[in-house]
C-alpha positions as CSV (number, residue, x, y, z in Angstrom):
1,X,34.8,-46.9,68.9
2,X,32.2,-44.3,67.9
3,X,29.3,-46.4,67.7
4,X,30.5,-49.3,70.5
5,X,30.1,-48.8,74.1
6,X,32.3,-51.6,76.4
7,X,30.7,-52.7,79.8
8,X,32.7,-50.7,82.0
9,X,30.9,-47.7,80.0
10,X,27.2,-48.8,80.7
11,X,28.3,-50.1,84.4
12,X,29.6,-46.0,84.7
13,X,26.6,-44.6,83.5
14,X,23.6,-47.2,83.6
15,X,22.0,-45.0,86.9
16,X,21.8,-41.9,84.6
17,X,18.0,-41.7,83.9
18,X,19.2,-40.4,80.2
19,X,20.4,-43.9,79.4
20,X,18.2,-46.1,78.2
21,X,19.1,-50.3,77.4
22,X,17.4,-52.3,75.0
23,X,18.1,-56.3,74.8
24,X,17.3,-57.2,71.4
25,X,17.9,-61.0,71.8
26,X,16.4,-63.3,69.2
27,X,16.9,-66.2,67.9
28,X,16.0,-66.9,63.9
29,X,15.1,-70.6,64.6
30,X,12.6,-69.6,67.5
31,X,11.2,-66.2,67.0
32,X,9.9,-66.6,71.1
33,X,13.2,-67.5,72.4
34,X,14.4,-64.0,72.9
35,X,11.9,-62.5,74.7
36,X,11.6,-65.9,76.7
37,X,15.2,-65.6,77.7
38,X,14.8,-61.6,78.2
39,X,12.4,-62.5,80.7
40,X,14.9,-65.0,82.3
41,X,17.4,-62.5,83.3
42,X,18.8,-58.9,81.6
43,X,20.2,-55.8,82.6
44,X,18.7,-54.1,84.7
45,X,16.2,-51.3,83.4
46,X,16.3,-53.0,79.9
47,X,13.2,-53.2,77.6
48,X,13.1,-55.5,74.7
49,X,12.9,-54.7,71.4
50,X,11.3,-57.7,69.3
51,X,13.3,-58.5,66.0
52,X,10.2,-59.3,64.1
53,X,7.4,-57.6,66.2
54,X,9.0,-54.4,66.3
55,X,12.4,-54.0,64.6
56,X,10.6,-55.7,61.2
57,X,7.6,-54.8,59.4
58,X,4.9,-57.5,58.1
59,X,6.7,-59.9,55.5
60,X,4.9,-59.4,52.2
61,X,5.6,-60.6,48.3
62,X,8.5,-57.6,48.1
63,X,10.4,-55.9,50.3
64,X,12.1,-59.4,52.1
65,X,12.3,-61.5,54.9
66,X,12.9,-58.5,57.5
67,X,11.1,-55.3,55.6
68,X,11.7,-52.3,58.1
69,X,8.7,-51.8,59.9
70,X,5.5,-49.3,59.9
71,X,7.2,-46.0,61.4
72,X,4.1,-45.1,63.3
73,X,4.6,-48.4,65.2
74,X,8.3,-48.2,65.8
75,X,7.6,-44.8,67.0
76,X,4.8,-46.0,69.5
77,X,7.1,-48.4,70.8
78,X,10.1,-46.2,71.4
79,X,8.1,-43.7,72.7
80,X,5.9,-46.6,75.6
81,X,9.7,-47.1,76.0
82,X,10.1,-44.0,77.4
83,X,12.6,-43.1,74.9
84,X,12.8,-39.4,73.3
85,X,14.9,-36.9,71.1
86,X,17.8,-37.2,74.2
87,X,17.9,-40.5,75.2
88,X,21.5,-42.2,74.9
89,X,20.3,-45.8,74.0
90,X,23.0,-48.8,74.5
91,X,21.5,-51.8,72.8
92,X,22.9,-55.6,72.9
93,X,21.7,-59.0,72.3
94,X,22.6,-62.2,73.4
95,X,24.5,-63.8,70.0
96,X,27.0,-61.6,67.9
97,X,25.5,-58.5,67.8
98,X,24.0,-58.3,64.5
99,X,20.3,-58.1,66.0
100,X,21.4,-54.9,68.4
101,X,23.0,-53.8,65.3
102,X,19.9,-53.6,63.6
103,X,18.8,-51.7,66.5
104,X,21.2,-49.3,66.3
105,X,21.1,-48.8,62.7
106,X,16.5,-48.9,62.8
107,X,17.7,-45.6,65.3
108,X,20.5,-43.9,63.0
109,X,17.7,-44.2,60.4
110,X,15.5,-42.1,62.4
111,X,18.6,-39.4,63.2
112,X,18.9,-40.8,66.1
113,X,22.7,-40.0,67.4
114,X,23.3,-41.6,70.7
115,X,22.8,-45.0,70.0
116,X,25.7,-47.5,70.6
117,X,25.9,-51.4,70.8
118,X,27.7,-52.9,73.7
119,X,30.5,-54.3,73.1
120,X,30.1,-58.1,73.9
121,X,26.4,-58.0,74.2
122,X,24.8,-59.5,77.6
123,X,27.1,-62.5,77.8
124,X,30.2,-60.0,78.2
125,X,28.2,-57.7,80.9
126,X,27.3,-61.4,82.8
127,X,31.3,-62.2,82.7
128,X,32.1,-59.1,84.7
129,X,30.0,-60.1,86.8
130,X,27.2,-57.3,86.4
131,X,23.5,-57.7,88.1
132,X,20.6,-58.7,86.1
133,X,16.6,-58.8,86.5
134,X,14.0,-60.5,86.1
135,X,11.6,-57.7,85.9
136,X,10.2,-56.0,83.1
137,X,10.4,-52.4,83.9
138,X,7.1,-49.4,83.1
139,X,8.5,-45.9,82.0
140,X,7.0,-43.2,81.5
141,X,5.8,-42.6,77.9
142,X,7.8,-39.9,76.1
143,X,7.6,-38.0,72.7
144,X,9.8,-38.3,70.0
145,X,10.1,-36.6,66.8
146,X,12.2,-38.4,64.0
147,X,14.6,-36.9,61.7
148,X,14.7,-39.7,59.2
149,X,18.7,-40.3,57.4
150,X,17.1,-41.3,54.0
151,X,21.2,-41.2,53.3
152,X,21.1,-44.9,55.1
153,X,18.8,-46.3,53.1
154,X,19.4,-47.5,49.7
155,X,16.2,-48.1,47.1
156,X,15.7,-51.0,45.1
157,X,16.8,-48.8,42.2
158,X,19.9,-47.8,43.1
159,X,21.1,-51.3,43.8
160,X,20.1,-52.5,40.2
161,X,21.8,-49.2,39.2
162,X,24.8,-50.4,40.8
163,X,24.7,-54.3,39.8
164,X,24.4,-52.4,36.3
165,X,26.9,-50.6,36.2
166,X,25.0,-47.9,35.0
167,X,25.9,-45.9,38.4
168,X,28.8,-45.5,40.5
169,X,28.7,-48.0,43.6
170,X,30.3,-50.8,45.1
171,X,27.4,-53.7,46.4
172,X,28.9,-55.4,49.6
173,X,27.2,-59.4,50.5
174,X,27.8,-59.8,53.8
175,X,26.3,-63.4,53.8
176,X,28.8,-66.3,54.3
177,X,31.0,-67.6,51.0
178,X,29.0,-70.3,50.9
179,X,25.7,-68.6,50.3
180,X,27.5,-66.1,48.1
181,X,29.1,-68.7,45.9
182,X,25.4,-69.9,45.9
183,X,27.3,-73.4,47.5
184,X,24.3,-73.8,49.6
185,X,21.0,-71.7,50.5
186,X,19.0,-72.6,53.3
187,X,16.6,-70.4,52.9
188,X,15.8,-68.1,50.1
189,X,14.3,-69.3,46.7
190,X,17.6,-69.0,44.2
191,X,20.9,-69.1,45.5
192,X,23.6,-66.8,44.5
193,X,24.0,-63.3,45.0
194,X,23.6,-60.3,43.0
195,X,25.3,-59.6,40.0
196,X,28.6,-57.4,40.7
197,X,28.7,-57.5,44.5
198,X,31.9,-58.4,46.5
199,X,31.5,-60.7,49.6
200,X,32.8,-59.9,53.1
201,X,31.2,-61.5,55.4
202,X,29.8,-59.9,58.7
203,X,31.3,-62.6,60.8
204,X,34.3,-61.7,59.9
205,X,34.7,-58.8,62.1
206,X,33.1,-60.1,65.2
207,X,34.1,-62.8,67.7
208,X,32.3,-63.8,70.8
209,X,29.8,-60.5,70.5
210,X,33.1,-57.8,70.6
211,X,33.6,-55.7,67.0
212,X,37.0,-56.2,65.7
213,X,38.3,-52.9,65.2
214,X,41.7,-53.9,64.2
215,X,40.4,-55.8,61.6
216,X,38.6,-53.6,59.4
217,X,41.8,-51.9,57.9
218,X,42.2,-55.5,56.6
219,X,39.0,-56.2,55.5
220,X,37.7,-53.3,54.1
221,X,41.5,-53.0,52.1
222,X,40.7,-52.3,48.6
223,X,37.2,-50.6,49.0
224,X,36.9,-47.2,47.3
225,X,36.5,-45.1,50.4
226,X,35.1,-42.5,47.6
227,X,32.8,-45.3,46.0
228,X,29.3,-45.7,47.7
229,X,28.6,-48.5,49.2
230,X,25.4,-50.6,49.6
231,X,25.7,-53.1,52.2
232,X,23.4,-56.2,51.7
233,X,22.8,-60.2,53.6
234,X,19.9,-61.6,53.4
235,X,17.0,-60.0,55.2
236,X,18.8,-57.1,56.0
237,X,19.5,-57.6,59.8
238,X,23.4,-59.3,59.6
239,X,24.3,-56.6,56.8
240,X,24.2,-54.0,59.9
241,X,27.4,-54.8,61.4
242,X,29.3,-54.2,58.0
243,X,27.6,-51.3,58.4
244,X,28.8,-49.8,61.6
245,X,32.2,-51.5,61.0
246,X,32.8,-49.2,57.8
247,X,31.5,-46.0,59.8
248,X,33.9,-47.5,62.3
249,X,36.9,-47.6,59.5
250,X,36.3,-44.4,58.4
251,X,34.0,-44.9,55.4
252,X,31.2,-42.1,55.2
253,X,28.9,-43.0,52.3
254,X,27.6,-46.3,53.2
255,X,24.1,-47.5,52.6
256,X,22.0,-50.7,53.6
257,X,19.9,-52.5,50.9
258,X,17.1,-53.1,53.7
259,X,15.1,-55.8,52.0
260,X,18.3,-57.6,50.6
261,X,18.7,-60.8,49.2
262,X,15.6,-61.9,49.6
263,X,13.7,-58.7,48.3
264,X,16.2,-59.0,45.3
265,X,15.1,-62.4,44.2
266,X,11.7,-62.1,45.0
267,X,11.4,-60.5,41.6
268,X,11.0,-63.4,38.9
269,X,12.9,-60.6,36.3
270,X,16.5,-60.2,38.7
271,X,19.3,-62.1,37.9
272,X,22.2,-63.8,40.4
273,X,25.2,-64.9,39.8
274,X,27.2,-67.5,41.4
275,X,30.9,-66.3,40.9
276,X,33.3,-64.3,42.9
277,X,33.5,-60.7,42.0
278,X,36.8,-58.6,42.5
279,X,37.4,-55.1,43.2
């Protein structure tokens, strides 16, 4: 996988002082559990990267739950990281990858190229039976100059564009059925989904942290891999492994709706529906 490194991979290559590892471990019921359990134990040389301090800007009345954050900051924090322009960055968490995933995709933004999510996150690298620390590690601070991929990002008015039919595009939910039939909604305002979007959920192509590459071919079957497509969840953090697994499958115009459900219906004007949508 182009974007997926396994443990064996980062075991080879973690004493290369190229490599750098970020745990991005979080959990959305306790914003302080993953740096509590970062400090408990991680591989060695990781620093953390914060979901909501640093991988998420400050949550205002637009832009959603997880609005990407100031630039200037992100950049101050890769660079106390010791990361620059070179640096091959493996990231992982300790759940099913969609917070590394954010990761990964918060560096592809910036043109970042080496940057990979490990394949099975921390729990897989425990199983084989890899060392960990307790210690947070001090690098040196580096420079780094961004070449920001505005073809990641899609704008609020591209996506109502899209829900309107007034411009080619296919709108992906990667939310659960339930939240996409608008069955239940835990925690955004109105429940539903945008008008016109197909639901495939992210969970769907992950088990136990590892990316199902075998089944993308099925789930991404009767996408238009000529269509664009604008990849949305809720807050824009589980929408990023439907990302990376359509980059995986092949598909090369494929954008995420960063302030997602949650931006959408944060506008009193925006209409959601509640029924399936079909390709």
């Amino acid at each position: 996988m182009m974007n997926v490194r396994s443990v064996d991979w980062l075991k080879e290559h973690l004493p290369d002082r190229k490599v750098r590892v970020i745990d991005c471990s979080f959990s959305l019921g306790d914003s302080s559990a993953g740096k509590t359990t970062y400090l408990k134990g991680h591989i060695p040389g990781a620093v953390y990267f914060d979901l909501e301090k640093d991988l998420s800007g400050h949550v205002k009345e637009h832009g959603g739950r997880h609005p990407l954050p100031n630039m200037k900051n992100f950049l101050r924090k890769i660079e106390n990281a010791g990361i620059d322009n070179d640096t091959v960055i493996v990231a992982y968490d300790q759940e099913e990858g969609a917070f590394a995933s954010r990761c990964w995709w918060m560096f592809r933004y910036l043109g970042h190229e080496e940057i990979f999510v490990l394949n099975g996150g921390y729990k897989a690298w425990k199983e084989e039976g890899c060392e960990s620390e307790t210690s947070v590690p001090d690098y040196e601070t580096k420079s780094y100059t961004p070449s920001f991929n505005e073809e990641m990002l899609a704008s609020l008015e591209e996506v109502k564009g899209i829900s309107n039919r007034e411009i080619p595009g296919i709108l992906l939910d990667s939310r659960s059925e339930e939240r996409y039939l608008g069955k239940e909604e835990p925690i955004d305002r109105i429940p539903g989904h945008i008008p016109g979007a197909v639901n495939i959920p992210w969970t769907e192509g992950v088990k136990k942290g590892y990316f199902l590459e075998e089944a993308n071919d099925r789930r991404f079957a009767k996408l238009d891999r000529n269509t664009p497509i604008v990849v949305y969840c809720g807050s824009g953090v589980t929408a990023t492994p439907n990302v990376l697994a359509l980059l995986e499958a092949g598909f090369s115009d494929v954008k995420l709706y960063a302030g997602s459900y949650s931006d959408w219906v944060s506008y009193d004007h925006h209409k959601v529906e509640t029924n399936r949508t079909s390709l």
